[in-house]
GUGU-813355 format. One record per residue (C-alpha): residue number from 1; x negated, z, y negated; residue in one letter. Coordinates in steps of 0.001 Angstrom, whole numbers, plus 524288, in hexadecimal, padded with zeros to 5 digits. Example, Ala and Ser with C-alpha at 12.3 -4.5 7.8 and 13.67 -1.06 7.14 Angstrom:
(site 1, (7CFF4, 81E78, 81194), 'A')
(site 2, (7CA9A, 81BE4, 80424), 'S')
//
This chain:
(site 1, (13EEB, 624CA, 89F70), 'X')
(site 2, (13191, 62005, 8A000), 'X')
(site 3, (12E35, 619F7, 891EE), 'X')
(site 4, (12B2F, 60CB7, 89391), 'X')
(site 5, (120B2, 6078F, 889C1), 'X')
(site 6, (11D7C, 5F87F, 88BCB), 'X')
(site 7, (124FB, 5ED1C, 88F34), 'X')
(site 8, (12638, 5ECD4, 89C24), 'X')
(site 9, (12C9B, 5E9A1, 8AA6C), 'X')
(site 10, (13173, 5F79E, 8AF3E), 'X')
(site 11, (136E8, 5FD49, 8B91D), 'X')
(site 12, (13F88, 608B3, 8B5B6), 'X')
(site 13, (14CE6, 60EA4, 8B793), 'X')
(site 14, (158CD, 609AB, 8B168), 'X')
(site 15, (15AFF, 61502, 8AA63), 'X')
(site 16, (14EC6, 61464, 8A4D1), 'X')
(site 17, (152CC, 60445, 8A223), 'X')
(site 18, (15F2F, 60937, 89C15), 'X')
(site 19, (15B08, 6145F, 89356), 'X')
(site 20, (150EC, 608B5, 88D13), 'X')
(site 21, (14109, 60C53, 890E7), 'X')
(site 22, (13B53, 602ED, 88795), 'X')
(site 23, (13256, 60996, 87BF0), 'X')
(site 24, (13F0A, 605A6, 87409), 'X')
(site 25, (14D36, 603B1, 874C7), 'X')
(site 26, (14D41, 5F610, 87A9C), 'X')
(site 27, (15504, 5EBD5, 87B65), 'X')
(site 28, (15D12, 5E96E, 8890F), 'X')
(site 29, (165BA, 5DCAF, 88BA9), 'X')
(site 30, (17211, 5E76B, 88B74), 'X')
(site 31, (1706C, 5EA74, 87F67), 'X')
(site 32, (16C86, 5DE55, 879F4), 'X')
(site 33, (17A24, 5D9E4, 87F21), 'X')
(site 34, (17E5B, 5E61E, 876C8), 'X')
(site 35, (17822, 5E1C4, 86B84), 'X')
(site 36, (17CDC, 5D381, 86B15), 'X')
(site 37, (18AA8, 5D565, 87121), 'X')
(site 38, (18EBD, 5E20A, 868CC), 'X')
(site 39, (18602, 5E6A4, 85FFD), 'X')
(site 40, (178AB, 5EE8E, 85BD2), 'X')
(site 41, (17FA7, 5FD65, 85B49), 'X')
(site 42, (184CB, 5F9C0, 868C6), 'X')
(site 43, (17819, 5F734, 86E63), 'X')
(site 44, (171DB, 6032B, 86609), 'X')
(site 45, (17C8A, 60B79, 86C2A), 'X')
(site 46, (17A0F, 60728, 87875), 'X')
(site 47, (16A83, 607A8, 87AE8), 'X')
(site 48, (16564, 61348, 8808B), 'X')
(site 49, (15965, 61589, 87625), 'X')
(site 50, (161EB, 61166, 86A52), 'X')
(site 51, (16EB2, 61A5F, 86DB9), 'X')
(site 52, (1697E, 625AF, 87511), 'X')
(site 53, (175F2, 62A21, 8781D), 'X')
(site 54, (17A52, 61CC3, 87F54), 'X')
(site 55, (17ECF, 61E92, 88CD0), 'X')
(site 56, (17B82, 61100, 8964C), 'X')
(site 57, (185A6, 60BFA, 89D7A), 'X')
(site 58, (17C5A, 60E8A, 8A944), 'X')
(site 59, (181E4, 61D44, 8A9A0), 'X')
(site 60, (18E8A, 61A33, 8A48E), 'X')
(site 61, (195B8, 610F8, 8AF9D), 'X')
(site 62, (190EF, 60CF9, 8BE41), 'X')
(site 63, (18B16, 601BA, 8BEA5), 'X')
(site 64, (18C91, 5F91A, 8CAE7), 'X')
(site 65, (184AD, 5EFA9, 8C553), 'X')
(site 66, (17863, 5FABB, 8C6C3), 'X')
(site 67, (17B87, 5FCF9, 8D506), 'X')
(site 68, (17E0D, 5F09F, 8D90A), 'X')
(site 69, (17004, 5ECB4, 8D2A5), 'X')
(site 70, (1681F, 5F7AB, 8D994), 'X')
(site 71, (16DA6, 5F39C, 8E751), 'X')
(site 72, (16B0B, 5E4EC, 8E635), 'X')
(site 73, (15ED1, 5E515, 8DD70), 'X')
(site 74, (15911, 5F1FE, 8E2FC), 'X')
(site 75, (16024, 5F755, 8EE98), 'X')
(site 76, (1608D, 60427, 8E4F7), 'X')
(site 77, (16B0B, 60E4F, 8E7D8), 'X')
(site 78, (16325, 618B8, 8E1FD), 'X')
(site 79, (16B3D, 61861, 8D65A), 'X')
(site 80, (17995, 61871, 8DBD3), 'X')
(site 81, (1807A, 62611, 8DD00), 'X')
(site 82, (18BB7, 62349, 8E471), 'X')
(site 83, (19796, 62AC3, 8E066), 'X')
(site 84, (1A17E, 62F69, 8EBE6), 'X')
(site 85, (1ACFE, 62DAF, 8E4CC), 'X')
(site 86, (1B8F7, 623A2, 8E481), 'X')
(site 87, (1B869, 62198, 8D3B6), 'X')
(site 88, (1B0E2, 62917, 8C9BA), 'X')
(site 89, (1BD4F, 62EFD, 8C479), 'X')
(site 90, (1B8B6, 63DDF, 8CD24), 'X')
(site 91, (1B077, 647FE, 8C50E), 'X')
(site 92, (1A5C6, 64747, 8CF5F), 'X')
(site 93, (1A45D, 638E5, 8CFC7), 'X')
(site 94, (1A32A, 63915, 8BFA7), 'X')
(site 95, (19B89, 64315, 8BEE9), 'X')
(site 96, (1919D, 63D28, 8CAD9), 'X')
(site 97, (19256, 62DFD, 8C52C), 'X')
(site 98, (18DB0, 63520, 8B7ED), 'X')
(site 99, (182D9, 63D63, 8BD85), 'X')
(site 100, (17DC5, 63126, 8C3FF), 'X')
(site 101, (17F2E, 62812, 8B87B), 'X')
(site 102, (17637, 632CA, 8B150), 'X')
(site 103, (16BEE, 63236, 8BAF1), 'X')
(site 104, (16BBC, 62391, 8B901), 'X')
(site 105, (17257, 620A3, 8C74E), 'X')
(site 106, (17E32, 6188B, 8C976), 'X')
(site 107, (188E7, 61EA2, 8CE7E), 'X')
(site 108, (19301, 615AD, 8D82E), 'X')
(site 109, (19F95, 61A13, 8DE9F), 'X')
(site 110, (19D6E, 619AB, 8ED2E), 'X')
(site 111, (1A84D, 610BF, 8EE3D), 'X')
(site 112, (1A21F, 604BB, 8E672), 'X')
(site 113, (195DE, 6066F, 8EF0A), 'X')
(site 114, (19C51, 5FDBA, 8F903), 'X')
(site 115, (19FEC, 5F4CA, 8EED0), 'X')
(site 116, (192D8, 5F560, 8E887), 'X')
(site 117, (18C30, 5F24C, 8F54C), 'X')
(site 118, (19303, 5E562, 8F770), 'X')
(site 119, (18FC6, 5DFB4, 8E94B), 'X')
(site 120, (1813D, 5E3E3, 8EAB8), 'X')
(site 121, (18298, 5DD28, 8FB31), 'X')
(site 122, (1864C, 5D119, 8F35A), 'X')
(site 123, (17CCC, 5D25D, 8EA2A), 'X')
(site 124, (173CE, 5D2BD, 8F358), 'X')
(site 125, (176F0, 5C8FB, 8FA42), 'X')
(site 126, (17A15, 5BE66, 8EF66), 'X')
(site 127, (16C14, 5C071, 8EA11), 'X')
(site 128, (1670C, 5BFDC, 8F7CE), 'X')
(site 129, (16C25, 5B090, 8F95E), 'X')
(site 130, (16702, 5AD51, 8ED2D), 'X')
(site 131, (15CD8, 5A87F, 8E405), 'X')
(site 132, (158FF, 5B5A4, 8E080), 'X')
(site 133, (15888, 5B9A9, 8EE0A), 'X')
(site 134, (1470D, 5BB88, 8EF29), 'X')
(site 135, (148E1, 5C071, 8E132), 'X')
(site 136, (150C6, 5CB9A, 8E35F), 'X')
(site 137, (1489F, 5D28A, 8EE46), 'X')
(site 138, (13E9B, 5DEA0, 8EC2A), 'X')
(site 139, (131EE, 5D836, 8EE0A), 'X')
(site 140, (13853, 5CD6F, 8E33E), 'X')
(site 141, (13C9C, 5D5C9, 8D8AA), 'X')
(site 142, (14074, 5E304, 8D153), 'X')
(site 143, (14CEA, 5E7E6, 8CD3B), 'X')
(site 144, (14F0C, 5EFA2, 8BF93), 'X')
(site 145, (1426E, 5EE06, 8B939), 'X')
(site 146, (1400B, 5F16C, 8AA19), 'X')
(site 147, (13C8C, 5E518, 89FD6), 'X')
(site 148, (13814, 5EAFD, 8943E), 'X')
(site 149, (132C2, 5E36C, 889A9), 'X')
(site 150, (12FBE, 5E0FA, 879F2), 'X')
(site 151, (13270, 5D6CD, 8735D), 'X')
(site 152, (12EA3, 5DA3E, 863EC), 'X')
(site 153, (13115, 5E750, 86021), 'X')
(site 154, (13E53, 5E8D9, 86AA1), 'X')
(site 155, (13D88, 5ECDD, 877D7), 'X')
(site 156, (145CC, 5E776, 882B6), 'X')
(site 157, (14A99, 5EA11, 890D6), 'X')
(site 158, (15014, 5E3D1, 89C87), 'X')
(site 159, (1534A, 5E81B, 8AA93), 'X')
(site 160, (1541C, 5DE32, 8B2BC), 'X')
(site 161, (15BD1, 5E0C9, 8C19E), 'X')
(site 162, (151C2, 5D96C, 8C7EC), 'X')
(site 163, (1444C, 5D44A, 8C3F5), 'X')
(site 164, (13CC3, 5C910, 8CCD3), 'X')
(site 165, (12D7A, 5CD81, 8CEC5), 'X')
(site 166, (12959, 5C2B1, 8C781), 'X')
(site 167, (13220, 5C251, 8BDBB), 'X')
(site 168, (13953, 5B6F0, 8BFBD), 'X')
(site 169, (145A0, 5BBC0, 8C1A1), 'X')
(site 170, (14F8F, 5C711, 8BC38), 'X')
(site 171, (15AEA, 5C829, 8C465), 'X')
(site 172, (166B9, 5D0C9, 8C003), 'X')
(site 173, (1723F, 5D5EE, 8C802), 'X')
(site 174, (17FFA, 5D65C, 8C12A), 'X')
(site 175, (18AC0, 5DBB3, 8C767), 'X')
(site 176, (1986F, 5D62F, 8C052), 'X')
(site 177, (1A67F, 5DAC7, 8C3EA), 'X')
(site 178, (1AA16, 5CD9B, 8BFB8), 'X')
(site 179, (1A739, 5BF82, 8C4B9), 'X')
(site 180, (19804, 5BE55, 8C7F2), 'X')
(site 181, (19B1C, 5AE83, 8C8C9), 'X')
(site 182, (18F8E, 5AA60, 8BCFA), 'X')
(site 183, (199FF, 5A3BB, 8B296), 'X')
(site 184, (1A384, 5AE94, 8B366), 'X')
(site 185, (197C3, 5B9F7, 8B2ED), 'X')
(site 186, (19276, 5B3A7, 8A757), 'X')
(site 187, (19B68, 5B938, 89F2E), 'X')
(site 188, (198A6, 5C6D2, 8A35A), 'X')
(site 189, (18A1D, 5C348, 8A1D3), 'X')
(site 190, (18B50, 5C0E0, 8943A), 'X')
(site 191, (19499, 5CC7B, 89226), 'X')
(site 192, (18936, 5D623, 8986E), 'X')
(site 193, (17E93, 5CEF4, 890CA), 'X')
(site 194, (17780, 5CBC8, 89DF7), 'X')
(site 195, (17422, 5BFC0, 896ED), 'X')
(site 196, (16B56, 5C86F, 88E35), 'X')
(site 197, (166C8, 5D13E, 89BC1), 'X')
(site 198, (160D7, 5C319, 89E79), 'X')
(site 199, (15AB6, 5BEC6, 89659), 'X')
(site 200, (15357, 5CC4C, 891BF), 'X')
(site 201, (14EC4, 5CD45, 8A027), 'X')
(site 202, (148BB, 5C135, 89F94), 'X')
(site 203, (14426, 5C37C, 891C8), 'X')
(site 204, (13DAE, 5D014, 89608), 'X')
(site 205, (136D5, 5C85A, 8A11B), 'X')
(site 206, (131A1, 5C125, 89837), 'X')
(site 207, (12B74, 5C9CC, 88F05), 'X')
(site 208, (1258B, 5D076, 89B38), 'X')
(site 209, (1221B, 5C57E, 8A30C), 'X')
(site 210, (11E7E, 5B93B, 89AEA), 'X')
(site 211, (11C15, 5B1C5, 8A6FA), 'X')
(site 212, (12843, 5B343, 8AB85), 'X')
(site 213, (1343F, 5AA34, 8AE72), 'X')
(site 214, (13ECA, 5B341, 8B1C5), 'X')
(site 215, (14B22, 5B042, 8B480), 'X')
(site 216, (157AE, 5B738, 8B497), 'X')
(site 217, (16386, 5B975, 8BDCF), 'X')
(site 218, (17116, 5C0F2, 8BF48), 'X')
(site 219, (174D8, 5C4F9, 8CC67), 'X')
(site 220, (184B4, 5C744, 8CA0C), 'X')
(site 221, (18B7B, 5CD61, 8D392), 'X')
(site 222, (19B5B, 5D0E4, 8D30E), 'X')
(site 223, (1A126, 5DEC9, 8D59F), 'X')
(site 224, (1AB2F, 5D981, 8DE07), 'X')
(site 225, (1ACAC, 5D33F, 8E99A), 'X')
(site 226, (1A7DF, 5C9C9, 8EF05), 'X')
(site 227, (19B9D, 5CF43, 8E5B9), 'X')
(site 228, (1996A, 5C215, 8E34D), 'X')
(site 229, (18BA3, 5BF32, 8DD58), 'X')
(site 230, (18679, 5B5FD, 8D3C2), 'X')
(site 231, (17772, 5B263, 8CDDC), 'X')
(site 232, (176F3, 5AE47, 8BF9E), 'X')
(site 233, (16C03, 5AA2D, 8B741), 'X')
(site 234, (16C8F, 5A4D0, 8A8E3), 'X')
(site 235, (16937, 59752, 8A5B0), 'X')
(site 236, (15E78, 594FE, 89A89), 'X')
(site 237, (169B7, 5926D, 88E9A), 'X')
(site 238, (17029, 5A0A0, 8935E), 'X')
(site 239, (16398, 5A6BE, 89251), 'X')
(site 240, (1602B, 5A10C, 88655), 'X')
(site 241, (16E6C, 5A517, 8807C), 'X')
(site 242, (16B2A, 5B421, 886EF), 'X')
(site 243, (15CBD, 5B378, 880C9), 'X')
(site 244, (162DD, 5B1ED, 872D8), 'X')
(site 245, (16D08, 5BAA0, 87428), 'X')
(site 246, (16172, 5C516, 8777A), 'X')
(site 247, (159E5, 5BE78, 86B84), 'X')
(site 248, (16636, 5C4E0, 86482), 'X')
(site 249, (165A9, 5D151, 868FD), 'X')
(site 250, (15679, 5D420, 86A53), 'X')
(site 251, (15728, 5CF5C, 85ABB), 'X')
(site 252, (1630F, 5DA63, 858DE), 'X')
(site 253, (15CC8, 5E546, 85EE4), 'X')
(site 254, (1512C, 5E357, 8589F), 'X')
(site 255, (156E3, 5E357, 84DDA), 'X')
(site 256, (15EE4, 5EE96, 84E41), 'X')
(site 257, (154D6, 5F538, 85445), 'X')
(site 258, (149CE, 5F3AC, 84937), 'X')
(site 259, (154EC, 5F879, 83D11), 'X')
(site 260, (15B43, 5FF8D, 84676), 'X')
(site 261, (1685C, 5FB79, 8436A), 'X')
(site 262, (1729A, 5FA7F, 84D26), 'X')
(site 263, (17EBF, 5F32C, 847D7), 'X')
(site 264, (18AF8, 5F122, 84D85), 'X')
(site 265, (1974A, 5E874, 84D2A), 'X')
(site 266, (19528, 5E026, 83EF4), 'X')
(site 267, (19D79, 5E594, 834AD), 'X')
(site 268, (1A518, 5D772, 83114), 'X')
(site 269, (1B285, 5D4CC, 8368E), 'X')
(site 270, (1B236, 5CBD4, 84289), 'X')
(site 271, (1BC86, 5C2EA, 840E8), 'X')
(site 272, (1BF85, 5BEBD, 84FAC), 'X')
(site 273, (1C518, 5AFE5, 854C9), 'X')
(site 274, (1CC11, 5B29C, 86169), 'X')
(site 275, (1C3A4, 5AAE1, 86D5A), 'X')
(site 276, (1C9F5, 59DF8, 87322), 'X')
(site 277, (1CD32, 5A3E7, 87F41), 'X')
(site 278, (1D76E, 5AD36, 87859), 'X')
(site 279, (1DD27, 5A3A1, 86D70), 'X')
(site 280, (1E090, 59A72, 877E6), 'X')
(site 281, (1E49E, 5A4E1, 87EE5), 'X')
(site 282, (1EE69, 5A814, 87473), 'X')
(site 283, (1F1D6, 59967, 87152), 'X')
(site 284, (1F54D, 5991A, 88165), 'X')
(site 285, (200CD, 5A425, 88048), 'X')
(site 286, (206CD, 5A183, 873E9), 'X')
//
């Protein structure tokens, strides 16, 4: 991995991206999700500089998210090993899903590529016939470039899926096994802390670019038929909410990072009030 010494827009590998490039651990909007939802040792345990033993979900678990983002964004099969092989349950497919998870590839069972094909075909096709359509074209943009920036004595990071030329838009593909419909994914959005993914992108923009008005967009696309497909942007109040909530967890990790102190879980009893939804569930069957 090439040290990287300045802030900067970069373009280099996601494994690279992953294994954090900046001069110093930085902060990413994962694990400022980490650091907000559960707590500093979880984040600690979970960056790449901090815990060097840390293995990323990257080459833990296939990610159909990854594939389906190199076909639509980048018409990129470079990375896919496609296993012959009906589950992963056989010696042969374990043992060739972990080799290419090593090398940094993404391994696929040839019997989701069909499957796989059709969400990226309606991908394509949603973003095609719509308002991103001349944004999302080669001459127009780049996928999976590197924001890397410094703001005080912290470094911080984004990746955003797709980057406009001049910076006016970051578009980023979700794939959900749930409802892609914009009420119902909103839940999951908050749950993944793509809220934070947001509004760091932009914030990164920003740092780099001060001439820039960037804006930023989910592309959400279901796992099952019909792969239905949905665009989703956040009004100004959601991004204001998202920007404090990052407030919270650039102020953390600076913290912990300059005593370095990690805490977990606070030491008081939580006394916990059961949520409406199950006390009148309770007061319905009695």
């Amino acid at each position: 991995m090439n040290p990287i010494t300045a802030p900067g827009i970069y373009d280099l590998p996601l494994t690279d991206y992953i294994a954090d490039p900046a001069p110093e651990p930085s902060l990413s909007a994962s694990v400022a999700h980490t650091l907000i939802t559960q707590s500093p040792i979880h984040a600690f345990a979970r960056h790449p500089r901090l815990n060097k033993g840390v293995i990323e979900s990257g080459s833990t678990k296939m990610d159909i998210g990854t594939i389906v983002h190199g076909l639509v964004l980048e018409d990129d099969e470079s990375r896919l090993v496609i296993v012959e092989a009906d589950d992963w349950r056989t010696k042969g497919a374990k043992e060739t899903r972990d080799a290419a998870r090593l090398a940094g590839l993404v391994p696929v069972l040839a019997g989701d590529m069909g499957m796989i094909h059709e969400i990226v075909a309606a991908a394509k096709s949603a973003i095609a016939h719509s308002e991103l359509a001349d944004a999302v074209t080669p001459t127009a943009g780049k996928a999976e470039q590197t924001l890397i920036w410094k703001e005080g004595d912290i470094w911080l990071r984004s990746r955003p899926d797709w980057l406009t030329n001049d910076r006016r838009l970051i578009i980023d593909l979700k794939t959900t096994a749930g409802s892609a419909e914009p009420s119902a994914w909103l839940r999951t959005m908050l749950g993944c802390g793509n809220d934070l993914q947001a509004v760091l992108g932009l914030r990164g923009i920003k740092k780099l670019d001060s001439q820039s008005r960037c804006q930023f967009v989910f592309v959400v696309v279901e796992q099952n038929a019909p792969y239905a497909v949905s665009f989703v942007g956040l009004d100004p109040v959601f991004l204001d909410m998202a920007e404090h909530k990052l407030n919270r967890a650039i102020n953390l990790w600076k913290d912990c990072s300059t005593m370095n102190v990690w805490p977990g879980y606070p030491s008081r009893i939580a006394w916990l009030t059961p949520p409406a939804w199950a006390y009148t569930q309770e007061e319905m069957l009695s």
